[in-house]
C-alpha positions in Angstrom: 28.8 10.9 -35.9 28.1 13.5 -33.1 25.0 13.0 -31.1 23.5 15.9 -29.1 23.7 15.7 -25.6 20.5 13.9 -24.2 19.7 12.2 -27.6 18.7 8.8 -27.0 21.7 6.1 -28.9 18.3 4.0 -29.6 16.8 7.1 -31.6 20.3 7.8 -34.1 22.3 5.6 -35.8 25.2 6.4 -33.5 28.1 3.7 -33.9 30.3 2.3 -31.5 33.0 1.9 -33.7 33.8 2.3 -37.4 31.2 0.2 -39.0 29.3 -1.0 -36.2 25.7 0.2 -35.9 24.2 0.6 -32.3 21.3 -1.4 -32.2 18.5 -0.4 -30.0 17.3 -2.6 -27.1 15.9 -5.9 -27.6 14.2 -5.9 -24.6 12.6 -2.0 -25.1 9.2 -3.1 -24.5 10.4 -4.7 -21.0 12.1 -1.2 -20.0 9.1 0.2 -20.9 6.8 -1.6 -18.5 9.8 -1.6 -15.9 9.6 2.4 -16.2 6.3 2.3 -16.1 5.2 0.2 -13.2 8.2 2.5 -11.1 6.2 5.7 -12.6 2.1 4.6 -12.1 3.1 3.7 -8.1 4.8 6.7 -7.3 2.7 9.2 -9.3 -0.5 8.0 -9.3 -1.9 6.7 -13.0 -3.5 10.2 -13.8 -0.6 12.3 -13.2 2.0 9.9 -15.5 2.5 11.7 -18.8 3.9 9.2 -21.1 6.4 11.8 -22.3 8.1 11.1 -18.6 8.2 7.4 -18.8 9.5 7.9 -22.7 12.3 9.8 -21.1 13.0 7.3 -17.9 13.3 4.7 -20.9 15.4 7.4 -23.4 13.3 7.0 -26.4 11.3 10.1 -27.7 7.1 9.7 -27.4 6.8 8.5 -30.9 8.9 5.4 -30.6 7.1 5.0 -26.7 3.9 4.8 -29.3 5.1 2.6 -31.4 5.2 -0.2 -28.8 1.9 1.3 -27.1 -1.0 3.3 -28.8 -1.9 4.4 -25.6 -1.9 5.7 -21.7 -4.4 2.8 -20.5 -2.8 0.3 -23.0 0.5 0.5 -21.0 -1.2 1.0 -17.9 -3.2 -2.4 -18.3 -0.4 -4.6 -19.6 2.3 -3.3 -16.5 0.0 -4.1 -14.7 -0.8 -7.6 -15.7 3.2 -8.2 -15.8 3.6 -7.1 -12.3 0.3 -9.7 -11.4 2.0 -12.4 -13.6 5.2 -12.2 -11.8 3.6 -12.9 -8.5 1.6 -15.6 -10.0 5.0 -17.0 -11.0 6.4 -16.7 -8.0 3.8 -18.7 -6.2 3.6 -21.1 -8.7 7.0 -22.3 -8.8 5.9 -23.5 -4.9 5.2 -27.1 -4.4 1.7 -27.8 -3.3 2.0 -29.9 -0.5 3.6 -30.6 2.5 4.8 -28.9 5.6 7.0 -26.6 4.2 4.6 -25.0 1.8 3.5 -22.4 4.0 6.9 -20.8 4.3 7.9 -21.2 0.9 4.9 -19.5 -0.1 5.2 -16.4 2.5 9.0 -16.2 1.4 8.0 -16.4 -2.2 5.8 -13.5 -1.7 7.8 -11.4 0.3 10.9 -12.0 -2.3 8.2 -10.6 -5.2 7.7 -7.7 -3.1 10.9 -6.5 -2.3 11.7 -7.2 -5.5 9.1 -4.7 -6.3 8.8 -2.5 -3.7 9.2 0.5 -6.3 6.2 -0.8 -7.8 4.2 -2.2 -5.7 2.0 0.8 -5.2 1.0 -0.1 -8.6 -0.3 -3.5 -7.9 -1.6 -2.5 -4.3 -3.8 1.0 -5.0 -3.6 1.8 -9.3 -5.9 -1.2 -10.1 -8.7 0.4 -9.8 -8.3 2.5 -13.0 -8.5 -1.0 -14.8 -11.5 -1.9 -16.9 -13.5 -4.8 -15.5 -11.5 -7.5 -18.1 -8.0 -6.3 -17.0 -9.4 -5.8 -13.3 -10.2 -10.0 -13.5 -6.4 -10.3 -14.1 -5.3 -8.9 -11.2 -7.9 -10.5 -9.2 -7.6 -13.4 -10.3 -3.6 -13.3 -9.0 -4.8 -12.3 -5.5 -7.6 -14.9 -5.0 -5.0 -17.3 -6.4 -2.4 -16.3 -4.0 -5.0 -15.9 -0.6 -6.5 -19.8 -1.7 -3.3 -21.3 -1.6 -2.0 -19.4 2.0 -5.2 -20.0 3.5 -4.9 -24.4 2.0 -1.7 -24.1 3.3 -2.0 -22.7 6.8 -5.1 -25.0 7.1 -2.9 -28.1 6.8 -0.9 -26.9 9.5 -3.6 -25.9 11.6 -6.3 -28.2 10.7 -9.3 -26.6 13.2 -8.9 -23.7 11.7 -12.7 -22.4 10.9 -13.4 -20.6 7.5 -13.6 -17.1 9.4 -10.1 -17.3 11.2 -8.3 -19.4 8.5 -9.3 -16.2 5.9 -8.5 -13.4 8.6 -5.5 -15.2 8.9 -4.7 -15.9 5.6 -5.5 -12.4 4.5 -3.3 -10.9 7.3 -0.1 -13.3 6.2 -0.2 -12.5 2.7 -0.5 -8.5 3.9 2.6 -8.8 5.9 4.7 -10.7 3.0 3.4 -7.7 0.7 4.6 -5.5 3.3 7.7 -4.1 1.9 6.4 -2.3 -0.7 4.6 0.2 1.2 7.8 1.8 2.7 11.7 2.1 1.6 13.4 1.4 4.8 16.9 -0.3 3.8 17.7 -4.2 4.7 19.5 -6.4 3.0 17.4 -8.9 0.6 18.2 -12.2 2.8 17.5 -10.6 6.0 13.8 -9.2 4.9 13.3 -12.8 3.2 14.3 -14.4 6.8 12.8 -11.8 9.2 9.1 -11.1 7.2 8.1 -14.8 6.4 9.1 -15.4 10.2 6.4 -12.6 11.3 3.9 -14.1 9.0 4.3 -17.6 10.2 3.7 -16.5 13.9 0.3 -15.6 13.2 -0.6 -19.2 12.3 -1.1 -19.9 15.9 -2.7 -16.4 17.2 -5.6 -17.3 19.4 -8.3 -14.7 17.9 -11.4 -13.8 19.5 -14.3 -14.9 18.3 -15.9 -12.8 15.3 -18.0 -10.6 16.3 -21.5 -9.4 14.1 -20.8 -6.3 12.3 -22.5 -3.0 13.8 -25.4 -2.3 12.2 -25.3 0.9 9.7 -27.5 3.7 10.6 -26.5 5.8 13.4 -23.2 7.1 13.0 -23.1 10.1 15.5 -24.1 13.5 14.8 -22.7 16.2 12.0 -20.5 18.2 12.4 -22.1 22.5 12.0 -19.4 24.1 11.4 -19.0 25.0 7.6 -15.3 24.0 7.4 -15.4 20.9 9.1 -18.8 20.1 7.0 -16.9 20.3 3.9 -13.8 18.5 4.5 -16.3 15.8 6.0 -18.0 15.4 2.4 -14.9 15.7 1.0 -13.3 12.9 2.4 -16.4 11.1 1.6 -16.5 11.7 -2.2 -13.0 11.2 -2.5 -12.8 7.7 -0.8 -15.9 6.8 -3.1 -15.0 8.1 -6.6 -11.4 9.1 -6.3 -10.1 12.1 -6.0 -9.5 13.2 -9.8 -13.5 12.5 -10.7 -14.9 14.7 -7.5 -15.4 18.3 -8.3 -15.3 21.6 -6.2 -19.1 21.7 -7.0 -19.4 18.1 -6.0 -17.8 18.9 -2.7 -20.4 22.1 -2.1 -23.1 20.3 -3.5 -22.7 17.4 -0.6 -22.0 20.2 1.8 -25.2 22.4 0.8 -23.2 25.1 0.0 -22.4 27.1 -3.4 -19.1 26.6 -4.8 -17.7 30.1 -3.5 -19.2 29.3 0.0 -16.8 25.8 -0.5 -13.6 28.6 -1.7 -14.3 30.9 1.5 -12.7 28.0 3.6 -10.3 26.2 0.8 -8.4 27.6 -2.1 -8.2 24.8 -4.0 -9.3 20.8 -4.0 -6.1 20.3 -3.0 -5.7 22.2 -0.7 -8.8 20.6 1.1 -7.4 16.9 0.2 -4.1 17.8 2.4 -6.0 19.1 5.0 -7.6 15.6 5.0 -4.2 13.9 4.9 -3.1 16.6 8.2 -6.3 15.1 9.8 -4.9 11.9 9.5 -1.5 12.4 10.7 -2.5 14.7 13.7 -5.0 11.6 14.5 -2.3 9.1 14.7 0.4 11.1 16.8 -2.2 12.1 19.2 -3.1 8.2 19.5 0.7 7.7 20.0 0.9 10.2 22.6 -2.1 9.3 24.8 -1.0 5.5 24.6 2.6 6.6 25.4 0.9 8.6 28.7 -1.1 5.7 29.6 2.3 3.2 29.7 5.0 2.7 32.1 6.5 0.0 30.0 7.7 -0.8 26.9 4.9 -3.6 26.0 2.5 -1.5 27.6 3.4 1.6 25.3 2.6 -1.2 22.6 -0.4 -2.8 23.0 -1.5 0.8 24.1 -0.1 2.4 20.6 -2.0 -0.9 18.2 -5.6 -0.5 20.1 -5.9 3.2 19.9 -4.6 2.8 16.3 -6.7 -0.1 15.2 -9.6 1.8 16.9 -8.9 4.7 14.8 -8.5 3.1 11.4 -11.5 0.8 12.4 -13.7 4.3 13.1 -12.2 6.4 10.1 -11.4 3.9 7.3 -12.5 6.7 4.6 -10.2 8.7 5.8 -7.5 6.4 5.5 -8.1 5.3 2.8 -7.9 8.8 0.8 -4.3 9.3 2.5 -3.5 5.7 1.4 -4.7 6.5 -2.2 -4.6 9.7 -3.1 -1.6 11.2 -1.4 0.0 11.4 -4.9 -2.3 14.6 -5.8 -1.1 16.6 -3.3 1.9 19.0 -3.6 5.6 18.0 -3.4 6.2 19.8 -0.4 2.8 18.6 1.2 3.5 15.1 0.7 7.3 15.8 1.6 6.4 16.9 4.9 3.8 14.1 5.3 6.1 11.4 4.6 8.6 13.2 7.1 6.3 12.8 9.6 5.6 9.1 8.6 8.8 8.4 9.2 8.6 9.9 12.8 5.5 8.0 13.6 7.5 4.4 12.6 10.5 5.2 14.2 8.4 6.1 17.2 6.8 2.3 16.7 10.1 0.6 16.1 12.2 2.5 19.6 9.8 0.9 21.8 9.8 -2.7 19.7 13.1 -2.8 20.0 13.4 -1.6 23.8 10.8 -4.7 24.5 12.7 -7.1 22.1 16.3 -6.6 22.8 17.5 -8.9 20.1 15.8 -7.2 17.6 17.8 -4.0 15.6 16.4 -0.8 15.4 16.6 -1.6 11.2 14.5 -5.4 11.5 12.0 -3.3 14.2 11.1 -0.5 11.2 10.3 -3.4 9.0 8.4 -4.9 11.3 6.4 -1.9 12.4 5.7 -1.6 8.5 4.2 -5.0 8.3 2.0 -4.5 11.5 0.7 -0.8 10.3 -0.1 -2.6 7.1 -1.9 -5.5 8.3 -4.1 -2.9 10.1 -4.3 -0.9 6.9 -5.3 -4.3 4.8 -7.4 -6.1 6.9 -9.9 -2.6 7.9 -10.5 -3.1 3.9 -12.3 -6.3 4.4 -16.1 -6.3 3.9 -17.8 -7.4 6.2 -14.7 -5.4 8.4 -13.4 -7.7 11.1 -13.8 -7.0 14.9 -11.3 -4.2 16.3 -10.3 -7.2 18.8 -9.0 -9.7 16.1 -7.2 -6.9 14.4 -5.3 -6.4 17.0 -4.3 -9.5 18.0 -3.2 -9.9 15.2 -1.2 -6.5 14.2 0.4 -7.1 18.2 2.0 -10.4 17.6 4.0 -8.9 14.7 5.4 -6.6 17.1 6.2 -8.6 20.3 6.6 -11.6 18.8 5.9 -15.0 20.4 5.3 -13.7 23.5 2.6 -11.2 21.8 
């Protein structure tokens, strides 16, 4: 039989051989989630079509239906496989004894790299779920931060409940670590090298906690009508998400009509990448005044985590929206972006590796990852932790021991 080129063998009754059928996958329903989970964390759940993921799979829509009657159905259950998988992973650890710690970080950041090309899914996507699939996930992570923060306690028995679960939380962030970034290491080394930085923050001395500022005052407005809107912006789309704010939402926040909102912005997106610009510009200008301020490689640093702890501390909606939402904006915006994310890390990882001089340039870019993350994660807690313990504990990734 002659198939047409890019006919999928599961979709004809193409033979091998004379008189042997070609039987479609057993396992389709596993490619499917597979394709899936790869597709919702690097597009973003709304911008999936399930036509694409019925072509990464090479079945046609119909027979993608068959298994699925819909977006959110697929969405929901790749996402629950992805939670179950960690779940697994820390449930084939022994509870108990001095080793448990490790095994768990290593467990962890296995699952991770594992799934570092879906891992965006697990990490940002969930919030599309409805509450009952929501529990599922949750359920997985308040599994996983119980048992680290149990474990590290038996290690470190005077561990209060404030710094064992600032602790805990920022462990289990660096394990998770390498799936927010694609830098290239061999599976043993990041399974040797990220449980190692995880462990070193059992014995940070933190500062104490500090009460959180009291809301109210945050500084004054900005007037001008461009800065005014991208303000709102930012605001709406760190609350509601970028697909459910609307132009008129934006000028209604801003007190302006919609065209006033278009004199300034062609487009939503176009006022979402400005955001993400903000962001970026932010960062390398932190880099560069810490960098001035330094004569040394630790000093370059410690310099580079308080200004960017500060920042994130003082602009986590910000953040947050480039975290999120950087999958709406254009190919060539978020090509560009990413470019200069890679500058900014390699930036990090020079001077780590100029302090630690046994460390590669490679095991410094992972590291960097893991420290920018911990930021990242632990600037999501509510109530937020002090700037101080942040740090402390973001700069022992990064130095080490001697941090």
């Amino acid at each position: 039989m002659t198939v047409r080129p890019g006919t999928p063998p599961s979709e004809t009754s193409q033979t091998d051989a004379p008189g042997t059928r070609r039987r479609r996958p057993a396992d389709r329903r596993r490619l499917i989630v597979d394709a899936s989970a790869k597709a919702f964390s690097d597009g973003g759940y709304h911008a999936v079509r399930l036509e694409d993921i019925a072509d990464a799979v090479g079945i046609s829509a119909p027979a993608l239906y068959r298994h699925f009657p819909n977006k959110y159905a697929l969405f929901a259950e790749t996402t629950a496989v992805l939670a179950q998988s960690l779940r697994s992973a820390l449930d084939a650890v022994e509870t108990g004894g001095d080793d448990e710690l490790r095994s768990l970080l290593v467990a962890i950041t296995a699952a991770s790299f594992e799934n570092r090309r879906k891992g965006g899914l697990y990490r940002w996507e969930s919030r599309y779920l409805e509450p009952d699939d929501r529990a599922i996930v949750r359920d997985v992570v308040v599994h996983q931060h119980r048992r680290v923060r149990a474990a590290a306690r038996r290690l470190r028995p005077g561990l209060g409940d404030a710094d064992a679960n600032l602790i805990a939380a920022a462990m289990t962030s660096v394990a998770a670590s390498p799936t927010t970034h694609r830098a290239s290491l061999p599976a043993r080394e990041v399974t040797s090298l990220i449980p190692d930085a995880a462990m070193s923050l059992l014995d940070v001395d933190l500062p104490d906690p500090v009460e959180p500022v009291a809301s109210g005052v945050h500084g004054l407005a900005p007037a001008a009508k461009r800065e005014i809107i991208l303000t709102e912006a930012i605001n709406l789309f760190a609350a509601r998400g970028f697909r459910d704010v609307t132009i008129e939402d934006i000028a209604h926040a801003a007190d302006l009509p919609a065209s006033g909102v278009y004199r300034h912005f062609p487009s939503k997106v176009a006022i979402l990448e400005a955001a993400f610009w903000r962001a970026t510009d932010r960062v390398t200008s932190a880099i560069s005044d810490a960098l001035a301020n330094s004569t040394t490689p630790r000093e370059a640093i410690v310099g580079m985590v308080h200004r960017y702890v500060r920042l994130t501390c003082s602009t986590t909606d910000l953040i947050s929206v480039y975290e999120t939402e950087i999958g709406h904006a254009t190919p060539e915006a978020r090509n560009a972006l990413r470019n200069q994310q890679r500058i900014t890390v390699e930036e990090w990882a020079t001077w780590v590796s100029r302090e630690r001089e046994n460390l590669s340039i490679t095991h410094a870019r992972f590291l960097v990852h893991a420290a920018l993350n911990v930021v990242t994660d632990l600037t999501r807690l509510r109530p937020q932790p002090s700037p101080e313990r942040i740090e402390a504990l973001s700069t022992r990734i990064l130095l080490g021991e001697n941090g």
